[in-house]
C-alpha positions as CSV (number, residue, x, y, z in Angstrom):
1,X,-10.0,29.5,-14.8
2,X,-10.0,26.0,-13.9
3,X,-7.5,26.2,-11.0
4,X,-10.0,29.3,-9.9
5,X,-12.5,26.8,-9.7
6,X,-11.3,23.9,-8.8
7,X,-9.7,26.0,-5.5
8,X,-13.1,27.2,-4.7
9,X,-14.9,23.6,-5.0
10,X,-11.8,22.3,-2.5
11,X,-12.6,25.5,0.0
12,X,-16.6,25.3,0.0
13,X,-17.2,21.4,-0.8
14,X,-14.3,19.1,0.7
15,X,-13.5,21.1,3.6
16,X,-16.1,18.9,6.3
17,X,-14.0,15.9,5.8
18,X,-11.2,17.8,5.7
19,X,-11.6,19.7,9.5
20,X,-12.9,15.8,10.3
21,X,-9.6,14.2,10.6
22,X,-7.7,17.2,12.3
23,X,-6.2,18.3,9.3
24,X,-6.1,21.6,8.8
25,X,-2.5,22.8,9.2
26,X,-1.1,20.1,6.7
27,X,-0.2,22.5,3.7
28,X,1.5,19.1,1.8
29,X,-0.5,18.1,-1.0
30,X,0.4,14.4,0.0
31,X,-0.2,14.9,3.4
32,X,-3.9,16.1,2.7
33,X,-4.5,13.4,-0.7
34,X,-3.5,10.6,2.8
35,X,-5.8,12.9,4.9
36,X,-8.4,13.3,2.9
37,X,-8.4,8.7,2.0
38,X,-8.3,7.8,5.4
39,X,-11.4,10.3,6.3
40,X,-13.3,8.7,3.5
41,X,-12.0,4.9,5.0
42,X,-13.6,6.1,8.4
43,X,-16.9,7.0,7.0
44,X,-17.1,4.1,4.7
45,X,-16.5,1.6,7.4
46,X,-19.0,3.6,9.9
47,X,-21.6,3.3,6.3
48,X,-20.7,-0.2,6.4
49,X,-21.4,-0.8,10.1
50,X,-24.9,1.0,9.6
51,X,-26.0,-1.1,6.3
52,X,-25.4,-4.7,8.2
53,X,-27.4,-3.1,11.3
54,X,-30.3,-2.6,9.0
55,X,-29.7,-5.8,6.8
56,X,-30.0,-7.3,10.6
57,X,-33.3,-5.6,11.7
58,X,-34.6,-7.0,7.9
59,X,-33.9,-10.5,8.2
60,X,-37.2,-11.6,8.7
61,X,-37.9,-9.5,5.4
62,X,-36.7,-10.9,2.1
63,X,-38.3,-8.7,0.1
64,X,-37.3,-5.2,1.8
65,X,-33.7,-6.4,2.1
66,X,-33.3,-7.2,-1.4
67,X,-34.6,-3.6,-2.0
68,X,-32.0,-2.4,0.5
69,X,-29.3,-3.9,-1.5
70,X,-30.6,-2.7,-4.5
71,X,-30.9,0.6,-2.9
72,X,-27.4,0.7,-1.8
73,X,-25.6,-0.4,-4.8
74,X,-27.6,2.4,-6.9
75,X,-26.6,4.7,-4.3
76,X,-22.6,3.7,-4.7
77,X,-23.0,3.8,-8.4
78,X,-24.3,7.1,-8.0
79,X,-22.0,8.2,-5.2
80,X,-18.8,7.1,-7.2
81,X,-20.2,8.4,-10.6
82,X,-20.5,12.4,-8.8
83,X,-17.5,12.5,-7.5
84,X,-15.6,11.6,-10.6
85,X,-17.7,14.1,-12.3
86,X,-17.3,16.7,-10.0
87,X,-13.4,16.0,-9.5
88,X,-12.6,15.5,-13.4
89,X,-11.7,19.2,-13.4
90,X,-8.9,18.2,-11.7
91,X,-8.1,14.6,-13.0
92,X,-4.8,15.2,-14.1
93,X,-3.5,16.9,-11.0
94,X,-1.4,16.5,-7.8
95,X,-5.1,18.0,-5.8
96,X,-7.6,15.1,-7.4
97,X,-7.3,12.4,-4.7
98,X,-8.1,15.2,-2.2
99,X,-11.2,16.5,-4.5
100,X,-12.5,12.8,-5.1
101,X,-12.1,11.9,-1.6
102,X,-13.8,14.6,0.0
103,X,-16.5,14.4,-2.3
104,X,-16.4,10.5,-1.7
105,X,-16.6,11.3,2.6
106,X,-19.1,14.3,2.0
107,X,-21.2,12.1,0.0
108,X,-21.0,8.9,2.5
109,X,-21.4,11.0,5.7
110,X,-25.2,12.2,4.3
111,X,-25.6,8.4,3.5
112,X,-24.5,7.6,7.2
113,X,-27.4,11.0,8.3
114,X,-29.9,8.7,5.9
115,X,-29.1,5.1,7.9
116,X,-29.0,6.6,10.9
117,X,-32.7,7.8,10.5
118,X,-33.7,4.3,9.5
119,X,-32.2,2.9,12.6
120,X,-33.7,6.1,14.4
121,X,-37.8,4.9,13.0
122,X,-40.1,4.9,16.1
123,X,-42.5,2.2,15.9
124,X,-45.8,2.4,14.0
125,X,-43.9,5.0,11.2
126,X,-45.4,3.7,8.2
127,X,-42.9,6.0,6.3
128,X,-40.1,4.2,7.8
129,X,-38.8,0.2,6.1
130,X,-37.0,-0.4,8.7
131,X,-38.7,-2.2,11.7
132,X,-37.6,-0.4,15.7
133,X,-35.5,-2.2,17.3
C-alpha cells in the first residue's frame, strides 16, 4: 500500500520539477534523485536572487526587512518541515531524494510565484510591502 501511494504522490506531486529539467526519459533512479537536486538548486538560487531584490527595494525600511527575514526563515522551516513529512513514506528508499526534492522545487517555485508578485506591486498598492521600483 505504501509503494501504491508513494508512486502516485511521485506521478501527481513531483512531476513539475521533474518535466523542468528535461527529464523525462531518465528511467534510473539515480539519474532522476541528480535530476530531481539540481532542479531544486535552480529554483533555490532563482528564490535567492528574488529575496536580495526585495531586501534591496527595503533598505530604507528596517522594520519591513526584518519582517522579511523573519518571514522567510518561517517559510524555510515550513518548506523543509513538509517535505520531510510528505516524503517520510519513503524515507528509507532508493525514490526519497526524488520525492523530497520535488517537493523541495514544487514548494520553492510557488515561493518564487509569491516574490515575483512583490516585485510585480504597482505603486500606491497598500496591500503590497514592497515599495515599486
Amino acid at each position: 500500500m505504501k509503494f501504491i501511494l508513494a508512486a502516485a504522490y511521485i506521478g501527481v506531486i513531483v512531476t513539475p520539477a521533474y518535466a523542468d529539467q528535461n527529464c523525462g526519459d531518465l528511467t534510473d533512479q539515480t539519474a532522476m534523485n541528480v535530476c530531481a537536486q539540481k532542479a531544486f538548486e535552480k529554483s533555490d538560487g532563482e528564490l535567492n536572487k528574488l529575496y536580495k531584490q526585495i531586501q534591496t527595494r527595503l533598505k530604507d525600511d528596517a522594520d519591513t526587512t526584518k519582517l522579511l527575514v523573519a518571514a522567510q526563515r518561517a517559510w524555510i522551516a515550513f518548506r523543509d518541515g513538509e517535505c520531510s513529512f510528505s516524503s517520510s513514506m519513503v524515507a528509507q528508499g532508493t525514490v526519497y531524494p526524488f520525492v523530497r526534492n520535488s517537493c523541495l522545487d514544487g514548494l520553492t517555485q510557488n515561493r518564487i510565484k509569491d516574490l515575483n508578485g512583490y516585485l510585480s506591486c504597482e505603486e500606491g498598492d497598500m496591500s503590497c510591502p514592497v515599495p515599486a521600483k
